[in-house]
N, CA and C of each residue as an Amber inpcrd file, in Angstrom:
protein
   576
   3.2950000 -21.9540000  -6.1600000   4.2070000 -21.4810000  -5.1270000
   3.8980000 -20.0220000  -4.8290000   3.6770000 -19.2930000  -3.5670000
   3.6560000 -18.4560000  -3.4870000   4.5820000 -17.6410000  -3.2020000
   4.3230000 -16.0090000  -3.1700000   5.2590000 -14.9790000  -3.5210000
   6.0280000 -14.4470000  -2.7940000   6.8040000 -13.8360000  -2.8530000
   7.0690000 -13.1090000  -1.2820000   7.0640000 -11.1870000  -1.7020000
   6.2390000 -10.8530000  -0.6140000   5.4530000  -9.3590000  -0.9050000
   6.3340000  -8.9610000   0.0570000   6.4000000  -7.8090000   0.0060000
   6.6610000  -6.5840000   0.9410000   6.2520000  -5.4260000   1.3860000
   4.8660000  -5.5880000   2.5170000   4.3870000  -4.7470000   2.6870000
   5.4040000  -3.3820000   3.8990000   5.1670000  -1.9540000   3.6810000
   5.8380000  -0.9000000   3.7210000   4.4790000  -0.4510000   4.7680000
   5.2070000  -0.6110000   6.1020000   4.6600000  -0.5490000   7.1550000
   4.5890000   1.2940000   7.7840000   4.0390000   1.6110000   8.4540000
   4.7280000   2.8360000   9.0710000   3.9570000   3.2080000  10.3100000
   4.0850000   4.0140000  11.7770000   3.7090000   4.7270000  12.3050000
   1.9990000   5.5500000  11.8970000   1.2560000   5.1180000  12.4980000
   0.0900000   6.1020000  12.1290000  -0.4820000   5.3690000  10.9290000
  -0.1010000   4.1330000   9.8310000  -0.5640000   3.5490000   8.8610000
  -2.3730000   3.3350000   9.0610000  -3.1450000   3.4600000   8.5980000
  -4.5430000   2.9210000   8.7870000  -4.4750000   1.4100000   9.0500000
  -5.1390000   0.9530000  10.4950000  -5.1400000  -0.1240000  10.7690000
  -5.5220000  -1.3970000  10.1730000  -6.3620000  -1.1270000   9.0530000
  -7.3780000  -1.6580000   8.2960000  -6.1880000  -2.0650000   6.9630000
  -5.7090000  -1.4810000   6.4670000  -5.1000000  -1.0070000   5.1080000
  -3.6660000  -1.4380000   5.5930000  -3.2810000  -2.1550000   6.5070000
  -1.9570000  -2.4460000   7.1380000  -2.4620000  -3.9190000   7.3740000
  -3.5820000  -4.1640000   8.1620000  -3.6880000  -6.0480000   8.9300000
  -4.3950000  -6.6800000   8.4190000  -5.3000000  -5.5820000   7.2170000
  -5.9120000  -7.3310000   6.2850000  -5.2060000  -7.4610000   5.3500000
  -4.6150000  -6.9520000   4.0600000  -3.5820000  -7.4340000   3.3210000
  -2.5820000  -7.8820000   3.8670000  -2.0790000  -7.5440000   4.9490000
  -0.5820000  -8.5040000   5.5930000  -1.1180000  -9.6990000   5.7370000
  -2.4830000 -10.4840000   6.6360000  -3.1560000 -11.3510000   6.5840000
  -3.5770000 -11.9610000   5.3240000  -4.9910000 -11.4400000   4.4110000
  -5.1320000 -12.0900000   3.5080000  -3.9920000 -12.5390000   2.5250000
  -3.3960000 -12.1700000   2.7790000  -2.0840000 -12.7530000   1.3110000
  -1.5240000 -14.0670000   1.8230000  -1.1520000 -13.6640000   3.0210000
  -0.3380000 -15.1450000   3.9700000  -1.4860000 -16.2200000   4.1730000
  -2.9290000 -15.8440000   3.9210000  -3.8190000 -16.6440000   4.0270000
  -3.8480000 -17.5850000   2.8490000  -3.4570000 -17.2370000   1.8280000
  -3.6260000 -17.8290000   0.2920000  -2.3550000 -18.1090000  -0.0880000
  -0.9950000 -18.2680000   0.4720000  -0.0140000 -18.8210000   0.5540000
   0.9950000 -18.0410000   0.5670000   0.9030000 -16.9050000   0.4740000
   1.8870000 -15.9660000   0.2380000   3.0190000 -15.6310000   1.4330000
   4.5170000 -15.3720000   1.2940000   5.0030000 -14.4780000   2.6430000
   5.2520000 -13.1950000   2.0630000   4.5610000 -12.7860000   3.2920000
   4.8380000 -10.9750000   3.2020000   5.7060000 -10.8440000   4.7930000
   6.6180000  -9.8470000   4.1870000   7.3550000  -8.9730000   4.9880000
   7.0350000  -8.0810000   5.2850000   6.6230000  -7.5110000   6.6560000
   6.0070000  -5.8750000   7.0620000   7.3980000  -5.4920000   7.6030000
   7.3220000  -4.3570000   7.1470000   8.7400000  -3.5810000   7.3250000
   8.2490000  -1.8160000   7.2860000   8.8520000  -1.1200000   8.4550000
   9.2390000   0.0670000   8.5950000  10.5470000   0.9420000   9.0250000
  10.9300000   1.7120000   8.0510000  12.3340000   2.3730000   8.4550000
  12.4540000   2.5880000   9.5020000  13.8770000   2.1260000   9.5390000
  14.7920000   2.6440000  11.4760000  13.8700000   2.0480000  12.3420000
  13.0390000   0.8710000  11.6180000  12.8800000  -0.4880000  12.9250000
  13.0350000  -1.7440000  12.0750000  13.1720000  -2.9990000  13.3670000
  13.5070000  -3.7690000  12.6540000  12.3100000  -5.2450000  13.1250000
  12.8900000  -6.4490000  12.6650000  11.7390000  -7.2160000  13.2280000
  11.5400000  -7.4430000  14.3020000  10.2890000  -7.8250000  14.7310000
   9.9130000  -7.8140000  16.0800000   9.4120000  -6.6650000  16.7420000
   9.6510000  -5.3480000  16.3040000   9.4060000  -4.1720000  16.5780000
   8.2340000  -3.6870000  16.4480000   7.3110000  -2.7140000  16.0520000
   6.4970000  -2.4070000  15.9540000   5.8150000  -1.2010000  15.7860000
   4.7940000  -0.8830000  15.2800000   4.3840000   0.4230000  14.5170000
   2.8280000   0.7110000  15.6140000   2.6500000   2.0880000  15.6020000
   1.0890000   1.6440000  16.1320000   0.2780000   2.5480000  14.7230000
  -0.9900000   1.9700000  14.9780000  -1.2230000   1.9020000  13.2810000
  -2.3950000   2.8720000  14.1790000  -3.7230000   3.7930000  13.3180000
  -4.6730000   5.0000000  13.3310000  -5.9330000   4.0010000  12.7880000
  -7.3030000   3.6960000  13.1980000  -8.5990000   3.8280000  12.6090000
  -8.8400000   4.9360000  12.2460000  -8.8280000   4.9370000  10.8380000
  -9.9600000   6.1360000  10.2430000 -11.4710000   5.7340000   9.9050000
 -12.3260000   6.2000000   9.9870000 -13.7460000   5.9310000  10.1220000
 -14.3780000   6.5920000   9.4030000 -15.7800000   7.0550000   8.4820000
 -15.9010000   8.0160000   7.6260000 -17.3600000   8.1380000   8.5630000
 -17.6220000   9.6060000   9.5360000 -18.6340000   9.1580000  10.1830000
 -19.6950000  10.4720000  10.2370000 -19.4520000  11.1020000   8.5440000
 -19.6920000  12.0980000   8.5480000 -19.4850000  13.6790000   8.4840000
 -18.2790000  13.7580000   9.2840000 -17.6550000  14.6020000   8.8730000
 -16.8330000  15.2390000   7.7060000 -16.5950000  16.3360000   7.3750000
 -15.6810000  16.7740000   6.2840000 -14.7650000  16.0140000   5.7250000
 -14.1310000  15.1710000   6.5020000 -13.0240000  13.9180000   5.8750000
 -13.1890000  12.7750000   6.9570000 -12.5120000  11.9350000   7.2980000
 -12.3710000  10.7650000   8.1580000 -11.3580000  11.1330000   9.6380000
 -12.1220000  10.3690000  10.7280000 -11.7050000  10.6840000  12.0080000
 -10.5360000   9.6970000  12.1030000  -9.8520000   9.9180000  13.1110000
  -8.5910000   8.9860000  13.2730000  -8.7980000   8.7030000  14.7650000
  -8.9840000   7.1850000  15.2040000  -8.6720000   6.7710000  16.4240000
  -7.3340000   5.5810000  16.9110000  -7.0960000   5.6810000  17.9850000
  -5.5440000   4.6340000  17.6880000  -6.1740000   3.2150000  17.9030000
  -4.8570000   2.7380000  16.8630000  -5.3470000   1.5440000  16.2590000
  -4.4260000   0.1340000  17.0590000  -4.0460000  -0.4280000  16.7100000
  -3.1320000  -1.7990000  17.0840000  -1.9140000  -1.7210000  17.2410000
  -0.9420000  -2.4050000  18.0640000   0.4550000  -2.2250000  17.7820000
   0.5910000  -3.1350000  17.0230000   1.1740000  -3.1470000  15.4440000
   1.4460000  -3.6730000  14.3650000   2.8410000  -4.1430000  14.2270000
   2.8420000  -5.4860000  14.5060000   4.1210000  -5.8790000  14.9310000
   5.0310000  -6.3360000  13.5910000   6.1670000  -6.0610000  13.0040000
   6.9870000  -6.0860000  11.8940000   7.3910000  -7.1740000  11.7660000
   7.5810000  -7.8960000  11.2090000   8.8390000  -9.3190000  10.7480000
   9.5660000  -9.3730000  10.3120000  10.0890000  -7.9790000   9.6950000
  11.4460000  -7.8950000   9.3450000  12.0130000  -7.0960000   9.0420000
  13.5630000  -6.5430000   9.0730000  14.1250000  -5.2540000   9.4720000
  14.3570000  -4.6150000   7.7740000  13.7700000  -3.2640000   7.9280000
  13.5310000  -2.4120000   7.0190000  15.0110000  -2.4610000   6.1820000
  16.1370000  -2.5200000   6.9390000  17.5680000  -1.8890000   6.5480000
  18.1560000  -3.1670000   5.6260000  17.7430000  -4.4800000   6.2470000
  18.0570000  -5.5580000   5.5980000  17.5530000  -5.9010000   3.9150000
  16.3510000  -5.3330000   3.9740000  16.1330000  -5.4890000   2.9070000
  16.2170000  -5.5800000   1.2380000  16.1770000  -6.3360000   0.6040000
  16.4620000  -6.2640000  -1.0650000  15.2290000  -6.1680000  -1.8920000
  15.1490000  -4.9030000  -2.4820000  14.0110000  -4.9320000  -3.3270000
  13.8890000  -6.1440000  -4.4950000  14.9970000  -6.8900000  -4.9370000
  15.1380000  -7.3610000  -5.7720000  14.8870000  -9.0530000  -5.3330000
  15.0560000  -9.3010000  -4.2670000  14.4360000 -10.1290000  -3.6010000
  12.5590000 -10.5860000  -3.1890000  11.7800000  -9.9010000  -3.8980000
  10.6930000  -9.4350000  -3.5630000   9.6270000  -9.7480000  -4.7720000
   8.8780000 -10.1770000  -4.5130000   7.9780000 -10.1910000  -5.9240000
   6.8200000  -8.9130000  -6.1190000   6.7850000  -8.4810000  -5.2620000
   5.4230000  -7.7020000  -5.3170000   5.5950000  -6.6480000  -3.6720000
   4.3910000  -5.5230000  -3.9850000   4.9780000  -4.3460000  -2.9090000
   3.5400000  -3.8010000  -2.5400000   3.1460000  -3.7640000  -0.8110000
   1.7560000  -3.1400000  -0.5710000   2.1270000  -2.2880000  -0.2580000
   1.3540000  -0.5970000  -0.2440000   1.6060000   0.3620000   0.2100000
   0.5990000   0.8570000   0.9380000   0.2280000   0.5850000   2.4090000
  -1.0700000   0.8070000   3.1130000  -1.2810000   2.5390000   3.0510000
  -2.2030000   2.7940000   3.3880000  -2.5880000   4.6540000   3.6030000
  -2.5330000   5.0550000   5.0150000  -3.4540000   5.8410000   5.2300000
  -3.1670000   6.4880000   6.8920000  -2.0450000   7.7670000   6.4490000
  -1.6310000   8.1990000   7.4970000  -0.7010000   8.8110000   8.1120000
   0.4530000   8.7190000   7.7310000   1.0290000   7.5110000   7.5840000
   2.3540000   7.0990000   7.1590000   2.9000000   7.5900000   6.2750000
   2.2460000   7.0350000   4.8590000   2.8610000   7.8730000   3.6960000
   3.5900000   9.2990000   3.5480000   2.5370000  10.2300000   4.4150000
   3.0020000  11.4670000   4.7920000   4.4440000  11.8580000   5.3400000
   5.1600000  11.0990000   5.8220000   6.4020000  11.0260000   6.2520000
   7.2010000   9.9410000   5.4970000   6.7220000   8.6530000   5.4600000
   7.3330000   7.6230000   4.6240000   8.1610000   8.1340000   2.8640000
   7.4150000   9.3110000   2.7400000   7.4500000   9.7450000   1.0920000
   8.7960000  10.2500000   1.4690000   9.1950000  10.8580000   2.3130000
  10.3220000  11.6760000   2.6990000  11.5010000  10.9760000   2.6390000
  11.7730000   9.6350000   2.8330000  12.7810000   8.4150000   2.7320000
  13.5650000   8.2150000   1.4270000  14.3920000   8.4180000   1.4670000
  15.0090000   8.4970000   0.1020000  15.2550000   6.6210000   0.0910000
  15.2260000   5.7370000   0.5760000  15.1790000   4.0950000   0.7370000
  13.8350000   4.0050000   0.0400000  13.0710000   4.5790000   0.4870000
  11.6910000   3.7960000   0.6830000  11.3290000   4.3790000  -1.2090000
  11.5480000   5.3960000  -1.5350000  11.5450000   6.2590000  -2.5940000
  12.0720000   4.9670000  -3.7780000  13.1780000   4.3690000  -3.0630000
  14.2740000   3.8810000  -4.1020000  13.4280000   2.3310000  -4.1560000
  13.0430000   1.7410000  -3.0060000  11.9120000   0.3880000  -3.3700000
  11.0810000   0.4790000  -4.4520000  10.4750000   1.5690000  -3.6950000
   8.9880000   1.7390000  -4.9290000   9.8200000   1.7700000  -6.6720000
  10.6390000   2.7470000  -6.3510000  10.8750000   2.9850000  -8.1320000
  11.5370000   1.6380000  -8.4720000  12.4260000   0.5510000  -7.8010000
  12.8940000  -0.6430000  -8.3130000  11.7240000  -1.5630000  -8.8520000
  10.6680000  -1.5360000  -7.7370000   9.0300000  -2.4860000  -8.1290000
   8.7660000  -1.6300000  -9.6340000   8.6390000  -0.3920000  -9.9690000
   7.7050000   0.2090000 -10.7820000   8.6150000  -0.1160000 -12.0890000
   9.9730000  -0.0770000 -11.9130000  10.6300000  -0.3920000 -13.0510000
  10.9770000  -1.3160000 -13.5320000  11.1250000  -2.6180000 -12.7390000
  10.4280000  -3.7550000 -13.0260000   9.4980000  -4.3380000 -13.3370000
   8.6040000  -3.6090000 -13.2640000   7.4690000  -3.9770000 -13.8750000
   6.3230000  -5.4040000 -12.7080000   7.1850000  -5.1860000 -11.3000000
   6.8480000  -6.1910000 -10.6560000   5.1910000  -5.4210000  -9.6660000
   4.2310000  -6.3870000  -9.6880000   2.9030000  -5.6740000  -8.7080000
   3.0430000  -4.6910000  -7.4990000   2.0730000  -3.7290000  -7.9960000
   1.9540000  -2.7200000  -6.9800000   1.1930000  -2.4310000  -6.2260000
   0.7990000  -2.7690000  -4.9950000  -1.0480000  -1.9850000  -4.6800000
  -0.9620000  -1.2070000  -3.6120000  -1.3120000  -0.3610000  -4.0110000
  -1.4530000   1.0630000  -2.9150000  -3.2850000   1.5270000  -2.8850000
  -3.1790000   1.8780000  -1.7450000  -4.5590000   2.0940000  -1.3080000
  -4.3780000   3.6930000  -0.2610000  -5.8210000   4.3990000  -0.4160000
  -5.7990000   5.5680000   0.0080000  -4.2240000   6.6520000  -0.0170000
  -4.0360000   6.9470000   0.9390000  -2.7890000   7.8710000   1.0900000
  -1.4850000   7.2040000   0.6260000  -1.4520000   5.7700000   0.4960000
  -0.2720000   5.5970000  -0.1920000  -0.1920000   6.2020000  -1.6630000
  -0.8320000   6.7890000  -2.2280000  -0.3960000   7.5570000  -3.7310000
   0.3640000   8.6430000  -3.1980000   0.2930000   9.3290000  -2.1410000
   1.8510000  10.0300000  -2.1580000   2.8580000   9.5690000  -1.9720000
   3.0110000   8.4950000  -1.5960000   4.4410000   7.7720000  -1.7710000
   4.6140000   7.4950000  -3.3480000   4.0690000   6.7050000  -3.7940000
   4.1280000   6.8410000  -5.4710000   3.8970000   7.9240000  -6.1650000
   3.7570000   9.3480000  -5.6110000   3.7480000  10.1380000  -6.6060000
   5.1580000  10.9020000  -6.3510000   5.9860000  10.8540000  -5.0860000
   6.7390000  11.4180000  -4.6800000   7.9720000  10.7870000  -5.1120000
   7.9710000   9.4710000  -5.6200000   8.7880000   8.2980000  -6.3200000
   8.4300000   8.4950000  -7.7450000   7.5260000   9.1720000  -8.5340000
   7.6010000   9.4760000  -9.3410000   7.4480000   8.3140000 -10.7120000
   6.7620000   7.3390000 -10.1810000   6.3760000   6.2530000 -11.3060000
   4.8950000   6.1900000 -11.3240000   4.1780000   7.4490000 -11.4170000
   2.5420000   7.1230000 -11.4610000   2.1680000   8.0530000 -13.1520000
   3.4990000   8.2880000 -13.4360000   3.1640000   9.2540000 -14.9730000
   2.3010000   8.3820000 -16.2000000   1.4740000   9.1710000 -16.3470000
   0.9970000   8.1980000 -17.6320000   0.0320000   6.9010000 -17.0990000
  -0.2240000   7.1760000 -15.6280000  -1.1110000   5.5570000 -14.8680000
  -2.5150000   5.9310000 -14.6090000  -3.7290000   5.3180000 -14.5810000
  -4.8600000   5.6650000 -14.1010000  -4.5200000   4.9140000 -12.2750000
  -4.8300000   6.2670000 -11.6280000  -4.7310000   5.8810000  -9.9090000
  -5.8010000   6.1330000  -9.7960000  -5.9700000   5.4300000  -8.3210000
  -6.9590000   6.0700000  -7.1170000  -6.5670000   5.4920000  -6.2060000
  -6.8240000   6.8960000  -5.0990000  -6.3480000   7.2620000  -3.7390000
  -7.3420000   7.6350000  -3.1800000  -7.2540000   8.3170000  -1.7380000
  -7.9920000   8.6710000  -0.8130000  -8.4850000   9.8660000  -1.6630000
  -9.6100000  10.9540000  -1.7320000  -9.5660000  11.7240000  -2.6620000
  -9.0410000  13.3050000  -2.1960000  -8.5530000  13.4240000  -1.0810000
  -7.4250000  14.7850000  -0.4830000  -5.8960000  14.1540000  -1.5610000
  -5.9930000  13.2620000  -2.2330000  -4.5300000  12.6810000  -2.7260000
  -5.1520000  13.3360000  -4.5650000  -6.0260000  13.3660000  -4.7530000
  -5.9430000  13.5590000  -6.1270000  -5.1900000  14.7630000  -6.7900000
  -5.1430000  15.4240000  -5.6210000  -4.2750000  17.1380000  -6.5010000
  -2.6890000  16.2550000  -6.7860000  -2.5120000  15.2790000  -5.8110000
  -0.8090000  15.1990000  -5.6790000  -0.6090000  13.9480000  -6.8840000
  -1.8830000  13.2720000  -7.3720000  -1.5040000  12.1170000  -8.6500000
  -1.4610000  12.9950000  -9.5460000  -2.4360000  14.2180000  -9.7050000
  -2.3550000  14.8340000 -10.7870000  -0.8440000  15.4420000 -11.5620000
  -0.6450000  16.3550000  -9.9230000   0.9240000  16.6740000 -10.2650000
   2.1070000  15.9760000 -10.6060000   1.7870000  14.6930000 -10.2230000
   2.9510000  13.5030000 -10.3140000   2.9230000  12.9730000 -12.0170000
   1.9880000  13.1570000 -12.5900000   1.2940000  13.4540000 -13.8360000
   0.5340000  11.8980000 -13.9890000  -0.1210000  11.6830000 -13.3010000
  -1.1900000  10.2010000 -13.1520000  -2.6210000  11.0280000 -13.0480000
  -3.2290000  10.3330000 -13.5850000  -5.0840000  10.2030000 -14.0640000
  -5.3380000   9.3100000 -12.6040000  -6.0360000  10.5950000 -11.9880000
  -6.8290000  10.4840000 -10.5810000  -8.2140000  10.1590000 -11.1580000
  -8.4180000   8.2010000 -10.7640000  -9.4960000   7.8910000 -11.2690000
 -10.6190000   8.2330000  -9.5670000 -12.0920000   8.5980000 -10.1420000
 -12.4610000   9.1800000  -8.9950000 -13.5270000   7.9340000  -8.4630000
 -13.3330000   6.7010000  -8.1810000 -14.1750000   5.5490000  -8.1030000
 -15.0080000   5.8890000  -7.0760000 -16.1260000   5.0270000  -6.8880000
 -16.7070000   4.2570000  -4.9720000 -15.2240000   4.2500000  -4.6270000
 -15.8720000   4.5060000  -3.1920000 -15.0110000   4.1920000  -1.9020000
 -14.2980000   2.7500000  -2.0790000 -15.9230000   1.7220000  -2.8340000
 -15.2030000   0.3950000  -2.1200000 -14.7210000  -0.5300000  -3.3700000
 -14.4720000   0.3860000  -4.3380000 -14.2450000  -0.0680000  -6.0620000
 -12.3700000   0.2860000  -5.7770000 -11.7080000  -0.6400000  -6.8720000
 -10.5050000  -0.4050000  -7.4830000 -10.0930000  -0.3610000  -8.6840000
  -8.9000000   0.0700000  -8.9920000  -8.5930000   0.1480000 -10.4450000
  -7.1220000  -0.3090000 -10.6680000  -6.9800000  -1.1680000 -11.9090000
  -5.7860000  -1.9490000 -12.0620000  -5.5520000  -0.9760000 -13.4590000
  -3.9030000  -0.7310000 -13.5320000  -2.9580000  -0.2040000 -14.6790000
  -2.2880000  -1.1560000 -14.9020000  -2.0210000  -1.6750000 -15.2730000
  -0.9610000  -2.4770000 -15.7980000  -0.7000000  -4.0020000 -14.2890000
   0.3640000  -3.4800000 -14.2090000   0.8400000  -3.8770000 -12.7440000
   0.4350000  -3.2390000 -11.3940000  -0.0840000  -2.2530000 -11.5030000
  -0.4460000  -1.0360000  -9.9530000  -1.8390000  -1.3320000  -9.7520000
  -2.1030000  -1.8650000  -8.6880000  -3.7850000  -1.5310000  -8.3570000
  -3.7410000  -0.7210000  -6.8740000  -4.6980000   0.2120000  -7.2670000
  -5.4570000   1.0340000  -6.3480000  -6.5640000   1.1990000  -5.8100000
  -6.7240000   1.7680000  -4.4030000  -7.9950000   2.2550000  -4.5250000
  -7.9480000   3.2640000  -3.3530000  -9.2790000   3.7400000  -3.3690000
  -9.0300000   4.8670000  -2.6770000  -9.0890000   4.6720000  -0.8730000
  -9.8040000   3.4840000  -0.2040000  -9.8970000   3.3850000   1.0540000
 -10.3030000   1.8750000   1.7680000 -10.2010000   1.7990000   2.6450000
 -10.2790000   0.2740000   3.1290000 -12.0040000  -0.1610000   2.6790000
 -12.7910000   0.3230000   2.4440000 -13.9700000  -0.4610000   1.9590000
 -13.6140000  -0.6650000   0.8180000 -12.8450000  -0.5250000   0.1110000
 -12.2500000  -0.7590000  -1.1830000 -11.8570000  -2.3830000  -0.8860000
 -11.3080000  -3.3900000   0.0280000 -10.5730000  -4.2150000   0.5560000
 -11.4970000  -5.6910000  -0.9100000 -12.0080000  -5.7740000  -1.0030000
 -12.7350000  -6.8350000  -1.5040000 -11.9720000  -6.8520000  -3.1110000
 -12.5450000  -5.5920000  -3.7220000 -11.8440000  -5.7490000  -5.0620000
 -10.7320000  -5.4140000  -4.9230000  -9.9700000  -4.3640000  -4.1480000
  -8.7230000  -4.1230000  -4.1940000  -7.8490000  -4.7270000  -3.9570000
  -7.8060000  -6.3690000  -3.2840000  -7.3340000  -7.6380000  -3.2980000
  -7.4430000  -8.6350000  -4.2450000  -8.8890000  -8.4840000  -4.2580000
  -9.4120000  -9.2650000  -5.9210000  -7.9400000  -9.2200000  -6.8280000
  -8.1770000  -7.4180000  -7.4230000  -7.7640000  -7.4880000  -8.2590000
  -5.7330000  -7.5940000  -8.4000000  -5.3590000  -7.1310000  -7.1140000
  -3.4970000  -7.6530000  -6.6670000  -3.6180000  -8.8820000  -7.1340000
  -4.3590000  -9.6030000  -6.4740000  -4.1670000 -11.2760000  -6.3230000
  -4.2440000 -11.7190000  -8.0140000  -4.9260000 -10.9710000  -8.9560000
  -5.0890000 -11.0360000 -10.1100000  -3.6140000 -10.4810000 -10.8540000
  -3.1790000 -10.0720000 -10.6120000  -2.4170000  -9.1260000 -11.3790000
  -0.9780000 -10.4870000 -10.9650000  -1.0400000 -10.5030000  -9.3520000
   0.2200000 -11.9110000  -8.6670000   0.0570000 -12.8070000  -9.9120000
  -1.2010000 -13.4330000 -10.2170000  -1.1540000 -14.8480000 -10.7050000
  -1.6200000 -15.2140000  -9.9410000  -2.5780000 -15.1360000  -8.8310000
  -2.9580000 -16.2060000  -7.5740000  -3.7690000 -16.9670000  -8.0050000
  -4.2820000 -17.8350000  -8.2830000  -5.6560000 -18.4290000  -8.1150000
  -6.1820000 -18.9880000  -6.6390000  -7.4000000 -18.7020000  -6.6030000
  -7.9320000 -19.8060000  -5.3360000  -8.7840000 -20.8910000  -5.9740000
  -8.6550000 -21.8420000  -5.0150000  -9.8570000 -22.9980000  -5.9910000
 -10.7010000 -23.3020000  -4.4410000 -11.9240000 -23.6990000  -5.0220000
 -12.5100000 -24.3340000  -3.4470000 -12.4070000 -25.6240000  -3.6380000
């Protein structure tokens, strides 16, 4: 039977790091809920391509309107088996939510799956359950795991790393193992 996830949608989210985990999970049986504060379902986010094309860090071009399924306000963390936290832009404001603050720490203290990718480690460091965890994030995020007091693991781009229940990684070429290893941590199996 599959799970029901709750991916933590936002404004500016990386397009990549928002529409294939909302997809691949529902592909392998799962329902996920995309949800962003002060909207509700049906609504919608527009999500940023970041690209790595050389420059000093990654470019941002606009991405998809990322349409929600269900209203942020309604929600029960406790209702939920598991929690994605896409990167981009979002986090950057999302961390500021004293709701969104209070999800994450219900998942982390439960002990229920976590996967955050790139810039979502400031939402988990700003929630304050990454103490004592090996992360990886985008690597402009490593000063802020450090301070949160989490071991900024410094992988490939397209590598992840599992703690316990939390898998990370630092950016959408990460997408292969950094699903791998959620779907590992769920209990999923696939069979062919």
């Amino acid at each position: 039977m599959g799970k029901r996830i709750l991916l933590l949608a936002g404004d500016f989210a990386e397009d990549y790091e928002t529409m294939v985990p909302f997809q691949a999970l529902q592909m392998v049986g799962h329902t996920v809920h995309a949800v962003c504060p002060d909207k509700k379902a049906g609504e919608y986010v527009m999500t940023a391509v970041h690209d790595f094309e050389g420059q000093q860090t990654y470019s941002e071009k606009p991405g998809h309107r990322f349409t929600l399924n269900a209203t942020f306000a309604e929600v029960k963390a406790e209702q939920y088996d598991a929690l994605v936290i896409p990167g981009g832009r979002a986090p950057e404001y999302l961390r500021m939510n004293a709701k969104v603050l209070e999800l994450v720490q219900h998942f982390a203290r439960a002990g229920k799956p976590i996967a955050s990718i790139c810039h979502g480690a400031q939402i988990l460091a700003a929630a304050g359950v990454i103490r004592g965890k090996r992360v990886s994030a985008y690597p402009a995020c490593a000063t802020e795991v450090k301070l949160a007091g989490g071991e900024y693991a410094a992988i490939p781009m397209d590598q992840a790393v599992t703690d316990g229940t939390l898998v990370t990684a630092p950016a959408w070429p990460a997408h292969p193992a950094w699903l791998a290893q959620f779907l590992a941590v769920l209990g999923t199996r696939i069979t062919a």
